[in-house]
Residue frames as qw, qx, qy, qz and C-alpha x, y, z in Angstrom:
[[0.357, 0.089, 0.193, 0.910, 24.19, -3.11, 9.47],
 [0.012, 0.373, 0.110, -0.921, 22.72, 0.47, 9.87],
 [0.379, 0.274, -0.230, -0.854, 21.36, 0.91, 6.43],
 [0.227, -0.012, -0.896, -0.380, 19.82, -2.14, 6.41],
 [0.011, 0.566, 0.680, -0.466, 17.05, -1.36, 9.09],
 [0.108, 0.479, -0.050, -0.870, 16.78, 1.98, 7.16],
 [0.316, 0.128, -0.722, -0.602, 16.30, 0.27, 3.63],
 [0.097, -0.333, -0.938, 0.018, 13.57, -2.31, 5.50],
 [0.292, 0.638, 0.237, -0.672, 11.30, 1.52, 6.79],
 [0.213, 0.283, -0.346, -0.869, 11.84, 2.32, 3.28],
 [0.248, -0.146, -0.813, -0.506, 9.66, -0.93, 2.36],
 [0.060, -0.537, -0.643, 0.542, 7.12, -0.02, 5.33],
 [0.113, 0.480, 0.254, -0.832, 6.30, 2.83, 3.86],
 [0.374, 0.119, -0.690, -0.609, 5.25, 1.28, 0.62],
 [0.245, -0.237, -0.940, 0.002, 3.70, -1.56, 2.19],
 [0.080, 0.503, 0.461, -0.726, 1.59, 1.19, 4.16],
 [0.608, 0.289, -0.002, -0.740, 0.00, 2.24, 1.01],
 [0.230, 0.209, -0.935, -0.172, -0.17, -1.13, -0.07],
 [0.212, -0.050, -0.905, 0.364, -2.06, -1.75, 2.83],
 [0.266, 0.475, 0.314, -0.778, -4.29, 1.18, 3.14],
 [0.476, 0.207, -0.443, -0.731, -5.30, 0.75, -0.62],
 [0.252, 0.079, -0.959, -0.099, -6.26, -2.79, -0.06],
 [0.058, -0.420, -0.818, 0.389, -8.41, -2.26, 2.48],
 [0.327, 0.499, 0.405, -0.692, -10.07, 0.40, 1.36],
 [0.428, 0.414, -0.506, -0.624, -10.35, -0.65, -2.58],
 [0.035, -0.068, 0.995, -0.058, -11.68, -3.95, -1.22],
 [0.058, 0.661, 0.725, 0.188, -15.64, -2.87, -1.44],
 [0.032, 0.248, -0.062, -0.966, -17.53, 0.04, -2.51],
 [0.007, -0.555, -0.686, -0.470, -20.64, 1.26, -3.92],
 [0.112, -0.079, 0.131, -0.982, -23.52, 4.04, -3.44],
 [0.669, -0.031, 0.063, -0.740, -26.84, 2.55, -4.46],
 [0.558, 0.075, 0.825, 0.048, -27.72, -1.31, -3.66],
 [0.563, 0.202, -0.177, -0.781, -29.22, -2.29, -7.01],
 [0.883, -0.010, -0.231, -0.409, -30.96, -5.33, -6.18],
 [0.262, 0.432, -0.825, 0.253, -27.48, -7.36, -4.70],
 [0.865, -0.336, -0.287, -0.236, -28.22, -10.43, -2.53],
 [0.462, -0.745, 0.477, -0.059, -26.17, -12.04, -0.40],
 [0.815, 0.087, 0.527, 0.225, -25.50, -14.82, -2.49],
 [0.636, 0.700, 0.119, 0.302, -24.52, -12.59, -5.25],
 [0.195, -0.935, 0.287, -0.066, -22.43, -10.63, -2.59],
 [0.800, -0.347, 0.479, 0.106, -20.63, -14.17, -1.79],
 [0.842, 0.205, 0.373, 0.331, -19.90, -14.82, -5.49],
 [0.189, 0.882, -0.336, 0.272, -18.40, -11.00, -6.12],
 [0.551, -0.786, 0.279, 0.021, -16.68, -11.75, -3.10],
 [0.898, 0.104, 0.330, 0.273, -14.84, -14.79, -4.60],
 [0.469, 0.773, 0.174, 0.391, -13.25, -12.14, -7.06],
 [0.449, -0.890, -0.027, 0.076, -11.56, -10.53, -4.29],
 [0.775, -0.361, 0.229, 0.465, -8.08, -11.62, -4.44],
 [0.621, 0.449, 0.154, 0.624, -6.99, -9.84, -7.76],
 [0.017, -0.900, 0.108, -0.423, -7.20, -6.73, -5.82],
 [0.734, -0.464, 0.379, 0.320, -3.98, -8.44, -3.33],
 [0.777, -0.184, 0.318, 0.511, -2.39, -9.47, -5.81],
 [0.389, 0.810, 0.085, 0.430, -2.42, -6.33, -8.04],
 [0.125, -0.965, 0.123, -0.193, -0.91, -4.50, -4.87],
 [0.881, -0.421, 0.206, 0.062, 1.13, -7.02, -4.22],
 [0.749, 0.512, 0.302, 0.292, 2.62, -6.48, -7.64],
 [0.160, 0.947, 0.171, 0.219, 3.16, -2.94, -7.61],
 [0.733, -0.216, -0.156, 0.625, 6.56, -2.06, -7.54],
 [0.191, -0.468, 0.064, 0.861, 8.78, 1.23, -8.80],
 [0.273, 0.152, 0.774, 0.551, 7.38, 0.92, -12.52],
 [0.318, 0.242, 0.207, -0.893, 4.77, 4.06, -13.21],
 [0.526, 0.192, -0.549, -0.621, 3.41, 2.04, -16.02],
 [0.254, 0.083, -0.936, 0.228, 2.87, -1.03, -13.98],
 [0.040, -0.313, -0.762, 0.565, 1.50, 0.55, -11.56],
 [0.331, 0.217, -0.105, -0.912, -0.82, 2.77, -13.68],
 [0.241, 0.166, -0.947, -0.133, -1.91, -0.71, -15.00],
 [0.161, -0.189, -0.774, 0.582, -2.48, -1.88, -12.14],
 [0.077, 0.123, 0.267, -0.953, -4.26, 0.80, -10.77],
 [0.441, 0.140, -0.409, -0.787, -6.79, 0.80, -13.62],
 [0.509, -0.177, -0.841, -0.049, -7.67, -2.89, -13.30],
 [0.106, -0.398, -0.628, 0.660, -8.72, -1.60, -8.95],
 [0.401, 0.240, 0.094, -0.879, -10.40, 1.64, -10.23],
 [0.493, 0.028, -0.630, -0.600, -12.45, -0.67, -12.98],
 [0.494, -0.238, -0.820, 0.166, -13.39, -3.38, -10.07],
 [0.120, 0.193, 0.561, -0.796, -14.30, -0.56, -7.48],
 [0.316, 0.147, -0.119, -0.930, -17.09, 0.77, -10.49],
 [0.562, -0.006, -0.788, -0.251, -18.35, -2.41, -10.61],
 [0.305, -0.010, -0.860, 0.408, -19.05, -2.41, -7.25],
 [0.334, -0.112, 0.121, -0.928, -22.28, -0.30, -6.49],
 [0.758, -0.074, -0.104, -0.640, -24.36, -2.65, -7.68],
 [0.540, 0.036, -0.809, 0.230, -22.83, -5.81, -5.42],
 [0.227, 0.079, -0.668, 0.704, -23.08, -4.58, -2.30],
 [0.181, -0.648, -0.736, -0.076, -26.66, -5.50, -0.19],
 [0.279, -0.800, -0.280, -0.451, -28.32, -3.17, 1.47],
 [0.709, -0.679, -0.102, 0.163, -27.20, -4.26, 4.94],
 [0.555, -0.504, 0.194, 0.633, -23.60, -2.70, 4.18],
 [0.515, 0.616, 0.257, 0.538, -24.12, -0.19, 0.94],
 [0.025, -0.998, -0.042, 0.036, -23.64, 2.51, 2.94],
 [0.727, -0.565, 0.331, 0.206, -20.52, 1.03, 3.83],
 [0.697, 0.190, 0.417, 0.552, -19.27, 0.36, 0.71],
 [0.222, 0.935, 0.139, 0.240, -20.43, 3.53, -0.51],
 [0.118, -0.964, 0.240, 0.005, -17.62, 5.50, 1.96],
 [0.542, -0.671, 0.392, 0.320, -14.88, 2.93, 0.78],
 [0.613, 0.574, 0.369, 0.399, -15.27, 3.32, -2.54],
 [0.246, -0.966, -0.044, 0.071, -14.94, 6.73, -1.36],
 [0.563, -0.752, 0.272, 0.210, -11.76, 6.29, -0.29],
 [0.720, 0.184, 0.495, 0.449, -10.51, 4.03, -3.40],
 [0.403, 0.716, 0.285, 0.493, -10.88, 6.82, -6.01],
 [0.103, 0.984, -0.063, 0.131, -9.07, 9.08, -3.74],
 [0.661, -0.403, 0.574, 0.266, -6.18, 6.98, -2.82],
 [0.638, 0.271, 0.533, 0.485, -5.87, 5.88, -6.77],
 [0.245, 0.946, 0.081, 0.197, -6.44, 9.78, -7.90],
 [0.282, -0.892, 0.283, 0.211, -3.83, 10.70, -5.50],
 [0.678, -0.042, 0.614, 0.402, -1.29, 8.20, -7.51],
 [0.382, 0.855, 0.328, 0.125, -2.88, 9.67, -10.89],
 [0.242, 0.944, -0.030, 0.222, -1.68, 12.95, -10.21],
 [0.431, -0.715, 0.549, 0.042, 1.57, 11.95, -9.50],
 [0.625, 0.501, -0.520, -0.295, 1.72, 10.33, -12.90],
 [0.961, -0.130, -0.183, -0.162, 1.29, 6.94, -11.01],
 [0.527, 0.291, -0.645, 0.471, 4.63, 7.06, -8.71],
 [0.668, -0.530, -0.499, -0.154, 3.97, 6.18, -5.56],
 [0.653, -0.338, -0.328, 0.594, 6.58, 7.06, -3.99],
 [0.168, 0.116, 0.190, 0.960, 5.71, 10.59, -5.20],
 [0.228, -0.691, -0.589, -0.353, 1.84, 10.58, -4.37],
 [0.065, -0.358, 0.326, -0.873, 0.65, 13.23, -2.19],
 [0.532, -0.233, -0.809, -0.088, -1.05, 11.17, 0.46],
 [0.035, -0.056, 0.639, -0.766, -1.44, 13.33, 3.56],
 [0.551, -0.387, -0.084, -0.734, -5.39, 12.82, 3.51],
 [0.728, 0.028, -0.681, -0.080, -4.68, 10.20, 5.20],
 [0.166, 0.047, -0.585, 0.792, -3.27, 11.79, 8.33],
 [0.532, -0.310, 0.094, -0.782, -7.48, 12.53, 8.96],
 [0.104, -0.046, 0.899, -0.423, -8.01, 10.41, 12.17],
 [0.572, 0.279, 0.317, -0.703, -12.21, 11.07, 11.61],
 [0.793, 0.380, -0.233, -0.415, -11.80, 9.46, 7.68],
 [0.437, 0.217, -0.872, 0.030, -9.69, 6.71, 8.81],
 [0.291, -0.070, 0.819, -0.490, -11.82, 6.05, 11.76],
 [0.802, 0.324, 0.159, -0.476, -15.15, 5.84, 9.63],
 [0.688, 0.472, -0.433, -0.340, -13.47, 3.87, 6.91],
 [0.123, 0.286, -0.946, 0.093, -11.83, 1.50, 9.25],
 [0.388, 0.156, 0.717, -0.557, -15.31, 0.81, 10.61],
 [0.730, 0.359, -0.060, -0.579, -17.21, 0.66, 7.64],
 [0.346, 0.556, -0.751, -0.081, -14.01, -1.79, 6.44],
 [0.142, -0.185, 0.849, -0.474, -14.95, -3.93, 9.71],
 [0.577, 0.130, 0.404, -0.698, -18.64, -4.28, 9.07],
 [0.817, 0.345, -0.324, -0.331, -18.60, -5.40, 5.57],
 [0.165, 0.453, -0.863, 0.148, -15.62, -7.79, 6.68],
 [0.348, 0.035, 0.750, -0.562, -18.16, -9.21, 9.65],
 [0.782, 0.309, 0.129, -0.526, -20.95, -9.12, 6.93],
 [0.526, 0.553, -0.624, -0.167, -18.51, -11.01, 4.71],
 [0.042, 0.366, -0.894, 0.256, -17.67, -13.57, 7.08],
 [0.519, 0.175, 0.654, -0.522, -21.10, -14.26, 8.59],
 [0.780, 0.400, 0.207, -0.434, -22.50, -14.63, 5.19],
 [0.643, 0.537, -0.545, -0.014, -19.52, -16.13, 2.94],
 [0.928, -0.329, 0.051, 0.169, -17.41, -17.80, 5.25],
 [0.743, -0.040, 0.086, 0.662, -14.53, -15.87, 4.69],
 [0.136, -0.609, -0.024, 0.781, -12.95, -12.16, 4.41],
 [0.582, 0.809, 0.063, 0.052, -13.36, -9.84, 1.43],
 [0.256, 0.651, -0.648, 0.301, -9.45, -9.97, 0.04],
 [0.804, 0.071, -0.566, 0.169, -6.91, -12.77, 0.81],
 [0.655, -0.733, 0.085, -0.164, -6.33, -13.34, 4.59],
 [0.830, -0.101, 0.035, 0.548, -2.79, -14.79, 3.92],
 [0.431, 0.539, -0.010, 0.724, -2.01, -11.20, 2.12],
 [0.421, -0.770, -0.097, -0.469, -3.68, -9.40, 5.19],
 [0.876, -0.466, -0.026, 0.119, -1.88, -11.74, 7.93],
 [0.650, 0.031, 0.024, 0.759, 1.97, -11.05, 6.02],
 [0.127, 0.733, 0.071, 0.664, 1.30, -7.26, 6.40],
 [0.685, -0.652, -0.166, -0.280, 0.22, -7.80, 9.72],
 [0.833, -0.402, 0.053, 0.378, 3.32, -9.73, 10.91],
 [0.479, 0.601, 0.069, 0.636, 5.35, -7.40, 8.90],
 [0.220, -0.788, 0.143, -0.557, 4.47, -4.32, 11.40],
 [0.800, -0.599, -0.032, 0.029, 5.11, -6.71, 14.52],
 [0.899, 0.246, -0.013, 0.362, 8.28, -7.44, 13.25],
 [0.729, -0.117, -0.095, 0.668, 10.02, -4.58, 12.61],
 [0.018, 0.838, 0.283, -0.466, 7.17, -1.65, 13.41],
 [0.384, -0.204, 0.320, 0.842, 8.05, -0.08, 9.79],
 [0.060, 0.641, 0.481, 0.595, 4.76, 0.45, 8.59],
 [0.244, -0.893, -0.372, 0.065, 4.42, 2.91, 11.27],
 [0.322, -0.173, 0.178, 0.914, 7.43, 5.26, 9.81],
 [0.185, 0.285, 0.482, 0.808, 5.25, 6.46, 7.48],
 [0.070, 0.483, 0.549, -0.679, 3.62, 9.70, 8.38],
 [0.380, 0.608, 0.493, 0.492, 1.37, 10.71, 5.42],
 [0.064, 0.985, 0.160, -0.029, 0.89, 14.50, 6.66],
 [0.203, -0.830, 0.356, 0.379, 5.00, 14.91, 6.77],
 [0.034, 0.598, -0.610, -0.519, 5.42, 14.60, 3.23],
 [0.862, 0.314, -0.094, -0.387, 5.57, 11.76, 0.66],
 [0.970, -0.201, 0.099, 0.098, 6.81, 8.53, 0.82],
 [0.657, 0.528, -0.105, 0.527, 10.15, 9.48, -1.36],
 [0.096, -0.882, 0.148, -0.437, 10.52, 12.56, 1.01],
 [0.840, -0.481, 0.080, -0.238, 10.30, 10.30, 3.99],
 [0.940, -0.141, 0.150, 0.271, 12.85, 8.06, 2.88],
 [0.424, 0.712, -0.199, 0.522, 15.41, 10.19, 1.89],
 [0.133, -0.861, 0.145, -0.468, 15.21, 11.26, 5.14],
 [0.926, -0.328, 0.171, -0.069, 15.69, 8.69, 6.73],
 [0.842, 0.234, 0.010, 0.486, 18.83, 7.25, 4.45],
 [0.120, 0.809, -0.208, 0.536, 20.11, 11.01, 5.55],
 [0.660, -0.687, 0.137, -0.271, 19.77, 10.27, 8.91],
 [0.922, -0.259, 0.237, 0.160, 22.41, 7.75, 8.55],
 [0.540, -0.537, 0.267, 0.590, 25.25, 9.67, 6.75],
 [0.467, 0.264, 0.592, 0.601, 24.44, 9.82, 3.22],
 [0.228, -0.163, 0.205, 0.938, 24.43, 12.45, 1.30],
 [0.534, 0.551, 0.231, -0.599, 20.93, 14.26, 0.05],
 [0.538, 0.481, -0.282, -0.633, 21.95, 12.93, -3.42],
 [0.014, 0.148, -0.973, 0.174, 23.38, 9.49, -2.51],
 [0.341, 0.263, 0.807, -0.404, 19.49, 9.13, -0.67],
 [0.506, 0.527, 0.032, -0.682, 17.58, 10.63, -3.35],
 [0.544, 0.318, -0.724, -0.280, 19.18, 8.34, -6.19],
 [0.114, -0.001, -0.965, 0.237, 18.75, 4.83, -3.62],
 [0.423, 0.294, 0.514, -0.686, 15.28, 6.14, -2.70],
 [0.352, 0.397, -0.483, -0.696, 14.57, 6.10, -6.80],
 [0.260, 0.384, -0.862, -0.205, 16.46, 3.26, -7.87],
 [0.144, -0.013, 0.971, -0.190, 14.95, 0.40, -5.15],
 [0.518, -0.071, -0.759, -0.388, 12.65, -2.07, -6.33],
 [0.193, -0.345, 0.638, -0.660, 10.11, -2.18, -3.58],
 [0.887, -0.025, 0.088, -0.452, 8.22, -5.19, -4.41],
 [0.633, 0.306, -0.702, 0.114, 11.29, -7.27, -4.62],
 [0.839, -0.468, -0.255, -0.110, 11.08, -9.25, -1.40],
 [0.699, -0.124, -0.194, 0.677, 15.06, -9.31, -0.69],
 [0.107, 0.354, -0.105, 0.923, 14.89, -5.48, -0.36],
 [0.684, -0.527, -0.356, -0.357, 11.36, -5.83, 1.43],
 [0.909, -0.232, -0.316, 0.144, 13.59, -7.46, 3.90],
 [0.169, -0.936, 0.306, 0.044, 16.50, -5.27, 4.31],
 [0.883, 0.209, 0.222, 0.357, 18.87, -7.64, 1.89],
 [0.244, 0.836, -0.340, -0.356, 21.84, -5.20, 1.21],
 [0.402, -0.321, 0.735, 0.442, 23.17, -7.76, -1.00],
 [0.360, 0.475, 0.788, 0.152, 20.25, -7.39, -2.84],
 [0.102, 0.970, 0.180, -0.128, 20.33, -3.77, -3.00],
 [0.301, -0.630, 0.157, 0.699, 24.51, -3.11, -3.82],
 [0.405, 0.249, 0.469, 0.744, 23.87, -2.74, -7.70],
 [0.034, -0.912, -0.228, -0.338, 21.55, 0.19, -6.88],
 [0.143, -0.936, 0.013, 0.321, 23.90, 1.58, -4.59],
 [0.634, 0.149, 0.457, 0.606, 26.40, 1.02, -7.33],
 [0.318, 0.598, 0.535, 0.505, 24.53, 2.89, -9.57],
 [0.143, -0.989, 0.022, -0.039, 24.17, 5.84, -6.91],
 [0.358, 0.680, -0.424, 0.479, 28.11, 5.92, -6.99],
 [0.399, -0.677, 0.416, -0.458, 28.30, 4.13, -3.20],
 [0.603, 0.318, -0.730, -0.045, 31.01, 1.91, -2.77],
 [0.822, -0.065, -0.554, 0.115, 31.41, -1.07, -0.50],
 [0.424, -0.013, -0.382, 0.821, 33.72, 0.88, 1.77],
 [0.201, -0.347, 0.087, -0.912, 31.45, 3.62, 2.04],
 [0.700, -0.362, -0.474, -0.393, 28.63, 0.94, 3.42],
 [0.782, -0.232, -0.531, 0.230, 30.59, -0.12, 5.57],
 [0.255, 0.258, -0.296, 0.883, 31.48, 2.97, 6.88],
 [0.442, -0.464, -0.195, -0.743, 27.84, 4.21, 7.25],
 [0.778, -0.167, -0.601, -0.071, 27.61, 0.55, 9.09],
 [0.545, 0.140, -0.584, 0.586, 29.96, 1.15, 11.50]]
């Protein structure tokens, strides 16, 4: 069915900041103060609550504000982890963390409402994916393993192969809500029809993740769209 490919972009484009916050709210700092590698190895260990906080993060502002707090409190903590051989690094994705989690902030912690277009700069995603790489490489060579969970990294990964939805989301044309309205427009519904289903869904619920519209008809219930009308859209 139609709106089920539509409703699966709509979790791409969450899972895209999902994804982009992860990596870049995975290390951070400015000045080394004194960090080893063996003290990098046991921060490192510590890694995973920042997955599974994003993993967490659904429609809930309060959740996610939560949330949020618990990443911004683990980035400040992070100056003095990171050796020498990669503070600079950390330094420009901390960088990035406190403006990815501000943008959320001022958007009273809805995501689907953040204003996210800094992202669309090709120059700060090219440095931060490299800086992201180095510590990763330092992280491996000296832990034996990534910074953040490689199972949460690997289902994001096969996600995009799948069904290329994290690349709907363009951060410079708009926010994520915008986006998906448009999209659910694009298929027949009605600017208020998409606006209430864009609200309503529960994008950390895996069966929507998926594109489950049996998991999604009490929200379109609630937007007033019956059965018949799905199937219409479907057709």
């Amino acid at each position: 069915m139609a709106i089920g490919r539509h409703t699966s972009a709509r979790s791409g484009l969450a899972a895209s900041v999902a994804s982009v916050a992860l990596v870049v709210s995975a290390c951070g700092g400015d000045k080394n103060g004194g960090a080893t590698a063996e003290s990098w190895c046991n921060f490192v260990a510590e890694s995973d609550v920042v997955d599974e906080i994003f993993d967490s993060l659904g429609v809930d502002p309060v959740e996610t504000e939560l949330g949020l707090k618990k990443v911004e409190a683990f980035v400040k903590r992070l100056p003095n982890e990171a050796p020498p051989e990669i503070a600079e690094d950390a330094k420009t994705i901390a960088d990035g963390t406190q403006r990815l989690i501000d943008a959320v902030a001022s958007a009273s912690y809805e995501i689907v409402d953040a204003d996210l277009s800094f992202m669309a700069d090709s120059e700060l995603e090219s440095n931060r994916d490299a800086a992201a790489d180095r510590i990763d490489a330092y992280s491996q060579n000296e832990c034996g393993r990534s910074f953040g969970s490689d199972a949460s990294a690997s289902s994001d990964n096969d996600r995009s192969e799948d069904d290329g939805s994290l690349s709907d989301f363009d951060p410079a044309s708009g926010t994520l809500l915008d986006q998906l309205t448009a999209q659910l427009e694009s298929i027949g519904l009605t600017n208020e029809e998409s606006s209430c289903i864009a609200a309503k869904l529960d994008f950390s619920d895996p069966a929507v993740q998926s594109g489950d519209v049996a998991a999604m008809l009490d929200v379109f219930e609630e937007c007033g769209i019956s059965l018949d009308r799905l199937v219409e859209l479907g057709s």
